[in-house]
C-alpha positions in Angstrom: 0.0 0.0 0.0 2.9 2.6 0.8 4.5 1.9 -2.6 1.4 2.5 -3.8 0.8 5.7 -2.1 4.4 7.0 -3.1 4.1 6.5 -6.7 0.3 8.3 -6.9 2.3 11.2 -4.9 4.6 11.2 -7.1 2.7 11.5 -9.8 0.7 14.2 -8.5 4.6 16.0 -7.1 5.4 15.8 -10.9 2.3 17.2 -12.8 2.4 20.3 -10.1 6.1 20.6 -11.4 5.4 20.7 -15.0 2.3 23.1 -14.8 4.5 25.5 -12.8 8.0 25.3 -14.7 7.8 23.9 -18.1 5.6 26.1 -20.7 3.2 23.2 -22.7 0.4 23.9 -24.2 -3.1 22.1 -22.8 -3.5 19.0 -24.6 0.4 18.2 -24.1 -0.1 18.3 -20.6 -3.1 16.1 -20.6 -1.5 13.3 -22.8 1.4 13.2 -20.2 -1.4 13.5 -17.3 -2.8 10.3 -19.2 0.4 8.3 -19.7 1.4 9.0 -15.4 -2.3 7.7 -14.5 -1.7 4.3 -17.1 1.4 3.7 -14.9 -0.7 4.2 -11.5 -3.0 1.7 -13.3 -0.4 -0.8 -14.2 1.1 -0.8 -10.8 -1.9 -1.7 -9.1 -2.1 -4.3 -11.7 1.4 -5.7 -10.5 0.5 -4.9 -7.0 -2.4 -7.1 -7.2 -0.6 -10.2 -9.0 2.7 -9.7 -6.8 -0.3 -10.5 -3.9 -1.4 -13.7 -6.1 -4.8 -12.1 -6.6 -7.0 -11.6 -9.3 -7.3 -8.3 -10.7 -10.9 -8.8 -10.7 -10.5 -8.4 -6.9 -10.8 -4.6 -7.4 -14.3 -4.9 -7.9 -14.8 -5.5 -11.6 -18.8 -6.5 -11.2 -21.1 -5.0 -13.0 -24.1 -7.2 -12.9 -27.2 -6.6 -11.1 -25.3 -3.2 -10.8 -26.9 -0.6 -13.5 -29.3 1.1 -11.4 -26.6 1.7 -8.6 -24.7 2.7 -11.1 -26.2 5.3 -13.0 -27.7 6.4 -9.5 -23.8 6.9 -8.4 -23.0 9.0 -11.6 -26.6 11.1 -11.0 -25.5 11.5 -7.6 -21.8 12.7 -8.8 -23.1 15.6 -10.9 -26.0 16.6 -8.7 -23.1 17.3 -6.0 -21.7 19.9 -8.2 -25.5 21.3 -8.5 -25.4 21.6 -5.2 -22.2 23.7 -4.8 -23.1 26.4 -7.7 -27.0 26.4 -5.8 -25.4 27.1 -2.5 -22.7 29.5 -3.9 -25.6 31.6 -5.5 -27.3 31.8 -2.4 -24.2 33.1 -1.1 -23.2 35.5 -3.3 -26.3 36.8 -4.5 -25.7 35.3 -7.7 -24.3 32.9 -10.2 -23.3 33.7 -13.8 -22.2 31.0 -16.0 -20.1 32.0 -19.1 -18.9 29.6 -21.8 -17.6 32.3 -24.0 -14.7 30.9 -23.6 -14.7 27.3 -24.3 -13.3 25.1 -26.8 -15.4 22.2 -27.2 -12.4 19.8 -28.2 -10.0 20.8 -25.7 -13.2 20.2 -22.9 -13.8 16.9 -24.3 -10.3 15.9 -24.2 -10.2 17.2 -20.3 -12.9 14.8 -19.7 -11.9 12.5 -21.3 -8.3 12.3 -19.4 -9.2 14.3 -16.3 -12.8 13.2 -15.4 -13.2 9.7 -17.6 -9.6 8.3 -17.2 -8.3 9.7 -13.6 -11.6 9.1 -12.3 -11.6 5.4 -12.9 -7.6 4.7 -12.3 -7.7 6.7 -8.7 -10.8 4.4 -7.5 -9.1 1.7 -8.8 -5.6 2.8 -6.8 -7.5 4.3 -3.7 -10.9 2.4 -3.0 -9.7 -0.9 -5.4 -6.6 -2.0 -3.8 -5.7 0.8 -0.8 -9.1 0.7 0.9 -9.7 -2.7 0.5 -6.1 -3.8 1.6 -6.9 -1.4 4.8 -10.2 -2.8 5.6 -8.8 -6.5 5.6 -6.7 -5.1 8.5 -8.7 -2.4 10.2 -12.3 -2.9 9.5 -14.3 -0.7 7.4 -14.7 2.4 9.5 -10.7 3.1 9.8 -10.2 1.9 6.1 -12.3 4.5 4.9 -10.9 7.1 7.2 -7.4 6.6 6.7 -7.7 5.6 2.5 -10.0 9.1 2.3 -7.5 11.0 4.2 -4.4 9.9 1.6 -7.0 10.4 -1.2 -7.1 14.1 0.2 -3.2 14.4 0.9 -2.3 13.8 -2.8 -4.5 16.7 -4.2 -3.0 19.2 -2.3 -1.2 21.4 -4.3 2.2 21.4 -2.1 4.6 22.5 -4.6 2.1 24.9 -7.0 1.8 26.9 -3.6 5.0 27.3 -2.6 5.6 28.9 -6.5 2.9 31.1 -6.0 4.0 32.2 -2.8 7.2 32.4 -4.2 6.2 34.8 -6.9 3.8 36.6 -5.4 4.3 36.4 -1.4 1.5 37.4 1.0 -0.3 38.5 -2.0 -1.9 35.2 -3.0 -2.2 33.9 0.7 -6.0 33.9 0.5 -6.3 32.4 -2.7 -3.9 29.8 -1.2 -6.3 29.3 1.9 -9.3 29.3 -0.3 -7.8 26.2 -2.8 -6.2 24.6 0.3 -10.0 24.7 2.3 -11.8 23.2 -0.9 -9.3 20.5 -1.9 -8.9 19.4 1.7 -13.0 19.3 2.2 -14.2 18.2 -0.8 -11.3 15.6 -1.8 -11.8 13.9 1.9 -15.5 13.9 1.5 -14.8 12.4 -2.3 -13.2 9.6 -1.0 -15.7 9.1 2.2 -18.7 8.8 -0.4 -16.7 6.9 -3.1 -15.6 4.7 -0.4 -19.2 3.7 1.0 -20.5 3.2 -2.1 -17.5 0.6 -2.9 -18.2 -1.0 0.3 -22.3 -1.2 0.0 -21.8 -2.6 -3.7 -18.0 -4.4 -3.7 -17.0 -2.9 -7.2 -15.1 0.0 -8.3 -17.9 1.1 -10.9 -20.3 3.0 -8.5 -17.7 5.2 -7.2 -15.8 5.2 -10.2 -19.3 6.7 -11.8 -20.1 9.7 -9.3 -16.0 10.3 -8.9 -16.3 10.8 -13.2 -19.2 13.0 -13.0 -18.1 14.9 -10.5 -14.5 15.7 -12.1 -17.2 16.6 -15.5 -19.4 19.0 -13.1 -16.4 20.7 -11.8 -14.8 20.9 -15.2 -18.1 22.7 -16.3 -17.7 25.0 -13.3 -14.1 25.8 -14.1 -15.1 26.6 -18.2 -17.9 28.8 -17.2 -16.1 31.0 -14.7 -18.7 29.7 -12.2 -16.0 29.0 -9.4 -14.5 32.2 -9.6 -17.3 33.8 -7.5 -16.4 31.9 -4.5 -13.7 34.8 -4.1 -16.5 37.4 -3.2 -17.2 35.5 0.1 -15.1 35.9 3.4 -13.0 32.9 4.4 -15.1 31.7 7.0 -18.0 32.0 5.2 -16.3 29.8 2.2 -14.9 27.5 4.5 -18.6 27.1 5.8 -20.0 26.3 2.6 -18.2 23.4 1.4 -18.4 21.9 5.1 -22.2 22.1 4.7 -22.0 21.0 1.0 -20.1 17.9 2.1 -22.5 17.7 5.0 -25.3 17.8 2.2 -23.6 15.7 0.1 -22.9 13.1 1.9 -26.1 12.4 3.5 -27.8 12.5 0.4 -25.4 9.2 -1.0 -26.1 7.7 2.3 -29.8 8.2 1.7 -30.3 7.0 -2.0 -27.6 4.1 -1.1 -29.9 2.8 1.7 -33.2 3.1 -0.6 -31.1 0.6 -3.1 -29.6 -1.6 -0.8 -32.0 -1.4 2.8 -31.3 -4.1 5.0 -27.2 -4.7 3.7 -24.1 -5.0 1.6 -24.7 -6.7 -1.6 
């Protein structure tokens, strides 16, 4: 599991380097984001057949599945629904503008950041680390400790430290604010993603509302959406994703339980 860990930190250490200090243009960087996340894949593929296990032990099953499924990837972009409603109550409004979009280049992002990452980090997180962890600890400390490393390796350690670099106190509240979200919302990811790999024992629910939500906040990102987030105080942003993932989370537990009432599948 550590070796594991150390090569999807890695990978994330590495793709903060590039964005900051080598100039490539978008699609560049997402075809080198794609070939890092086939390694992750292939080295839980080795990980798992070092163990003498199947790689189907991940959670390959599909059947019976379909309604969970499509339930998980409703779920994932209603989550992002929820953040722009609660963000317009906030602000006092919510503008969306794709003036600026490129249709190809958004397609491609979903294709590699939503589509691709999505499934590879549910494989690496809830697939292999989770289950290894809940074969050891139960499910309850699995799915803290996996979610917690989940949230570790999307902080931005080394893109801060540039921009504090550059830019000193200047960019310490948009530091706080991206540090706040990544830290709620990516702990919260994997707490959801986790439950639902536990209630159904395959990687395709959570890889499903993990996919969608990378596609809603992709959509948020292209239409500027995100950007009013900045017009709130810090406590009151801080607040809001706390009560999304509050929000969020109860809701998955809720539709989860109306699919499977009595227990796991």
């Amino acid at each position: 599991m550590l070796y594991l860990f150390v090569v999807v930190f890695a990978v994330a250490l590495f793709t903060q380097v590039l964005a900051c200090e080598v100039a490539l243009d978008a699609n560049t960087a997402l075809l080198i984001t794609a070939a890092l996340y086939v390694l992750i894949f292939l080295v839980v593929f080795m990980l798992i057949r070092h163990g003498g296990e199947r790689f189907s032990k991940i959670g390959l099953r599909i059947s019976g599945l379909g309604t969970f499924i499509l339930l998980a990837a409703v779920l994932g972009i209603i989550a992002q629904f929820i953040w722009a409603i609660l963000l317009a109550v906030a602000a006092g409004h919510l503008a969306f503008d794709f003036g600026a979009l490129q249709i190809g280049t958004f397609l491609f992002e979903v294709l590699v950041m939503a589509l691709l990452v999505g499934f590879i980090e549910e494989s690496a997180f809830r697939g292999y680390i989770q289950r290894k962890f809940t074969a050891s600890y139960g499910f309850v400390r699995a799915l803290i400790l996996a979610s917690f490393l989940f949230m570790f390796v999307h902080i931005q350690f080394y893109t801060y430290l540039r921009l504090y670099q550059l830019a000193g106190s200047a960019v310490t509240i948009v530091i706080q604010f991206s540090v706040t979200q990544i830290i709620i919302t990516t702990f919260t990811l994997g707490i959801v993603t986790g439950y639902l790999y536990f209630k159904s024992k395959s990687i395709f629910p959570p890889a499903a509302f993990h996919i969608m939500l990378n596609v809603g906040g992709l959509l948020m990102l292209y239409s500027n959406a995100s950007t009013i987030a900045f017009t709130l105080s810090y406590g009151s942003f801080a607040i809001l994703w706390m009560f999304w993932a509050v929000v969020v989370g109860a809701l998955v537990w809720v539709a989860t339980k109306a699919i499977f009432p009595k227990k796991r599948v």
